[in-house]
Structures are given as structure tokens and as C-alpha cells.
C-alpha positions, 0 to 999 in steps of 0.5 A: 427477542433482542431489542436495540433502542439506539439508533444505528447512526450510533451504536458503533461509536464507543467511549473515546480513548481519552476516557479510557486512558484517563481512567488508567491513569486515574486508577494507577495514580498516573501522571496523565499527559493523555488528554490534552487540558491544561493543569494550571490555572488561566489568566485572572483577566479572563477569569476576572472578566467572567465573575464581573460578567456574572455580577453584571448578570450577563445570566440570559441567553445570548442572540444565536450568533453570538454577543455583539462585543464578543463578534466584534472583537472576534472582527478586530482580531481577524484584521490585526492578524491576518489583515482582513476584514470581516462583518462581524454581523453577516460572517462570525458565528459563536458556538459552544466550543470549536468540536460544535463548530466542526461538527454544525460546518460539516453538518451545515455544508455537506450533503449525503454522498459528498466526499470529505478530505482529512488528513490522519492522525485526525482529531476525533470529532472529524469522522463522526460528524462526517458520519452524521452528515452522509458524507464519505471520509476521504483519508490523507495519511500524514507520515512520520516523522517530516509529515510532509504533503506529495501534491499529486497524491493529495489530488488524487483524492479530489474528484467531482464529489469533494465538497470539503477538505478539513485542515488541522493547523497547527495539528493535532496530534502531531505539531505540523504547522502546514506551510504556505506552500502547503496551503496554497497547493491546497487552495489550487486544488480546492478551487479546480474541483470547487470545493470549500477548505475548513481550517480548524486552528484551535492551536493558531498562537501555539507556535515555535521555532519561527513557524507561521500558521497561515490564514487560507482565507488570504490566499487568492480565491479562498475567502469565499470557500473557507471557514475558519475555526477558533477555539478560546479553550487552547488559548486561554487555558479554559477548555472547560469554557467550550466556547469557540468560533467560526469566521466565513462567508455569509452563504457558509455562516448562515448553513452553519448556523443553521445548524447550530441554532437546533443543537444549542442555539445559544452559547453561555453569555457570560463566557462570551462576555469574558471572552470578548474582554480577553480578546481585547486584553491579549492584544494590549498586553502582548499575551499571544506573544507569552502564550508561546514562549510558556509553551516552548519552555514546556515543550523543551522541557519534555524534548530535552528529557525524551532526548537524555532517556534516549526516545526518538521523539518528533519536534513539533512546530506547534500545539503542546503534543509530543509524539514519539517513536515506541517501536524499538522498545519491545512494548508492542503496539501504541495500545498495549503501550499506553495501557502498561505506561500508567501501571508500570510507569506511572505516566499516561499517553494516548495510542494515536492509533486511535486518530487513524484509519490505517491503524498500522501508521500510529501503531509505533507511536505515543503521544504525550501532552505537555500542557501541564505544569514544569514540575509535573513535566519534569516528575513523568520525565523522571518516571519515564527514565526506566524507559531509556 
């Protein structure tokens, strides 16, 4: 007799296809524009604020929503940018990372049998938590290259059982910017079926070209059905941190920490401290403004170099991921591409195959991270040259 010790709810899941990728491209020596983390190092003020914290012995553990000074600034940085206020004793929750912050909102919020909405490519966290929860995924597939929303397509798949729609902007992985127009068609259609929009912006001050990441809680009628998503990681050059948050109505943020106090129950203080202190210090010191411009530098640098080789690549308005069209290299599919690019070019992309469901939609498309240092840009643009 055979025996299954893990539960069923998990025994599907496999290693995600960053592990695989990063491992090929560990094995071969690869350049590794897979996964996406920053290979330079963060701000010192950051980095600064989190030894003080430490040496002051901010070392316990911190009150289940979050540090007072960290929710606060979280507060002040809503009414800055977006030009609303929030309590930040009643409507912020601080959690370790945006992926628990995504997984504790669709926990919190959605019952067996309700139906989700998401748009593909997907992050990966999406599905699972859906999963866990008992809901039933409901897919939008974005297509390429414009990624563009047909309204009454996307209401075809709202019905009286849509308790949520999650919303990627900027998106990974394919660096749409969702447009007001976008957002606010969205916002009709969640309140003519009732229904709550979670937005999850790990990328909102990664932005190019003009683009303009839109606040769904100031479209009429949305505060009290949104919860927004932030991530410090993507910001701050500090994805190690796993420290993220989110902004919603009491009703949403007490479900969601309902949640979350018995996954965690806590975030790591001093981080938070730090984070607080970062908030604080990117407004006064334009950081924001310099986020953006570093990463148009580098998403320019992998643009230009896909434009010489002759790869049709998609311009994104927003995160750091290029993706590009493969299918007329003779390589096969986005899987069997990824898994030769580490060993016989030396460069590492991740299969977006792997953010869908309709597979066939990814299959003739890579994507490439370009937060990584200039040089290393530059050296996998050269490595990828035999390509063109």
C-alpha cells in the first residue's frame, strides 16, 4: 500500500518555474534575467535606518497590523499620492510581503464557491490562494502585443457569484499600465455585480513614457470595495525584506487580518521601522522620481539591444520585464527556449507559459527582468547577439 502523507489541497503544486530556471542558470554560469530581484544594492538610507533600528533594538515583535510610525507614513504617502485619506489605525494592515498580503485578501474575503476574476499572464501566487480559499478562477487573457481590455468580454465573465477581481498594475509580467478608462470600466462593472477589486501594485513608482498608475479607491464608489496592495521589495531594491502592505476599508481589513494574525501574526519590526524611515525619506528627497528614471535607463538598455539583434520585443510602460516574441526563432515553445537559452547562450528567461492557463497564449514569448546592474545588461545583450 502506497501512502500520501500531504494533503491533497497540495500535492499538485510543483517547484515553481523560478526555481527551475534559476537553478539552469546557476548550473550553466548564466546570466540570470529570470527571476525577478535586483542584483545592486538598495539605498544606504534604507539600509542605515534598519542597523539604527536594530542597535535601538526594535528586536520584538510588532502589534498585529503593523508599527504605528510605519502606518502612519503608509497614511501619509496615500494622501500625497493619491489625495485621500486613510486611518491608518482602522484601514492599513502590515504583512510580511505583498504575496501574504495577496494570499491573507483572498483568504479573508472569498468563500468556497465564489468566483475570482484575474487577468493572464498571472503572477503565481494568484491561483494557488484562490485555491486554498475554494474559490473558482476566472481567467481574462490579456493578448499580445497592445494587451488591451474588450469590455464586453470582460463582463461576460462577471455573474452573481463574482466576489472579486484581482488587478496587476503595472503587471507583471507584461508592463501593461491599466488606463483610467480601463480602471474605470472595471470599477462599473464591480459595482453592478457587487463585487470588491484587489489591486496589487508591487510596481505603482515603476512607470515610463508618461504612464500613470491609477488609484481604483478614487474612482466613485470604489473606496469601500477596494484593497490596495503595496510591496516595499520592488521599490526599495529589498525583496529579501518581505515586507508589504495593504490599504482598504475597516469591514476588508479586519477579514484580512483575520487571516493573516494566524499565518504570521506579525511582521519583522525592525524592517518595519526601516520601512517607516524610507517612506519618510523618499518623499523628501525626490527618490520616487529617481526610482523611475534608473529603471527607464535600464529598460532602454535591453530594448535598444533587442531592437540591434532584431527580437521583437513588447515595450513596457511599467515593472522591469521585457517580454519578447520567440516564435520565429525556430526554438520551439517558450519552455524548450528557456531551458536551451542558459546552456547554449549563456542568458536565463522565464517560459510566461507558465502565468497562464491557456498555455498556447505564452508559448511564443519570453521574458527577461532587466533589474539588474547596466553591465550585466549590456553583457547578456551581447551573449544573446547570436540570436539575431
Amino acid at each position: 500500500m502506497t501512502y500520501h502523507f500531504s494533503a491533497n489541497r497540495v500535492r499538485h503544486f510543483g517547484t515553481t518555474i523560478f526555481s527551475e530556471i534559476t537553478a539552469l542558470a546557476q548550473h550553466h554560469n548564466a546570466i540570470n534575467l529570470g527571476q525577478g530581484f535586483p542584483d545592486f544594492s538598495a539605498p544606504a538610507f534604507i539600509k542605515d535606518a534598519a542597523i539604527k533600528a536594530i542597535q535601538d533594538d526594535v528586536n520584538q515583535y510588532a502589534p498585529l497590523p503593523g508599527r504605528p510610525k510605519l502606518r502612519q507614513a503608509i497614511a501619509d504617502k496615500v494622501l500625497k499620492h493619491e489625495g485621500r485619506t486613510v486611518d491608518p489605525n482602522t484601514e492599513i494592515a502590515v504583512m510580511v510581503g505583498a504575496t501574504e498580503a495577496i494570499f491573507s485578501t483572498i483568504l479573508g474575503l472569498v468563500d468556497p464557491g465564489d468566483e475570482v476574476i484575474i487577468f493572464e499572464p498571472y503572477y503565481d501566487s494568484y491561483i494557488p490562494s484562490i485555491e486554498f480559499a475554494g474559490g473558482i478562477p476566472k481567467y481574462y487573457t490579456l493578448q499580445a502585443p497592445d494587451w488591451t481590455i474588450d469590455p464586453d468580454e470582460l463582463e461576460a465573465l462577471f455573474s452573481d457569484k463574482t466576489k472579486l477581481i484581482m488587478i496587476n498594475t503595472p503587471h507583471n509580467p507584461t508592463g501593461k499600465v491599466f488606463s483610467l478608462d480601463e480602471m474605470e470600466l472595471i470599477a462599473r462593472l464591480c459595482q453592478k455585480y457587487d463585487a470588491i477589486a484587489a489591486v496589487d501594485g508591487a510596481y505603482e513608482h515603476i512607470i515610463y513614457d508618461g504612464a500613470v498608475h491609477h488609484s481604483m479607491a478614487n474612482i466613485d464608489g470604489m473606496a469601500e470595495r477596494t484593497v490596495q496592495i503595496s510591496s516595499l521589495g520592488k521599490t526599495f531594491s529589498v525583496t529579501g525584506w518581505k515586507t508589504g502592505w495593504t490599504v482598504a476599508p475597516p469591514e476588508l481589513t479586519t477579514a484580512i487580518m483575520r487571516i493573516y494574525q494566524w499565518a504570521t501574526f506579525s511582521g519583522i519590526n525592525p524592517l518595519q521601522e526601516a520601512a517607516a524611515e524610507a517612506l519618510i525619506t523618499a518623499e523628501q528627497t525626490g527618490y520616487y522620481a529617481e526610482l523611475g528614471q534608473m529603471y527607464h535607463r535600464k529598460r532602454d538598455i535591453l530594448m535598444n539591444g533587442f531592437n540591434e539583434i532584431g527580437l521583437p520585443a513588447i515595450k513596457p510602460y511599467g515593472s522591469f520585464f521585457i517580454m519578447v516574441d520567440i516564435s520565429e526563432l525556430g526554438l520551439g515553445t517558450d519552455v524548450e527556449f528557456c531551458k536551451y537559452l542558459p546552456e547554449k547562450v549563456g542568458v536565463a528567461a522565464i517560459p510566461p507559459s507558465a502565468f497562464y492557463v491557456n498555455k498556447s497564449a505564452g508559448e511564443k514569448m519570453a521574458r527577461f527582468a532587466f533589474c539588474k546592474k547596466d553591465e550585466v545588461l549590456q553583457a547578456a545583450v551581447e551573449k544573446l547577439r547570436v540570436l539575431g
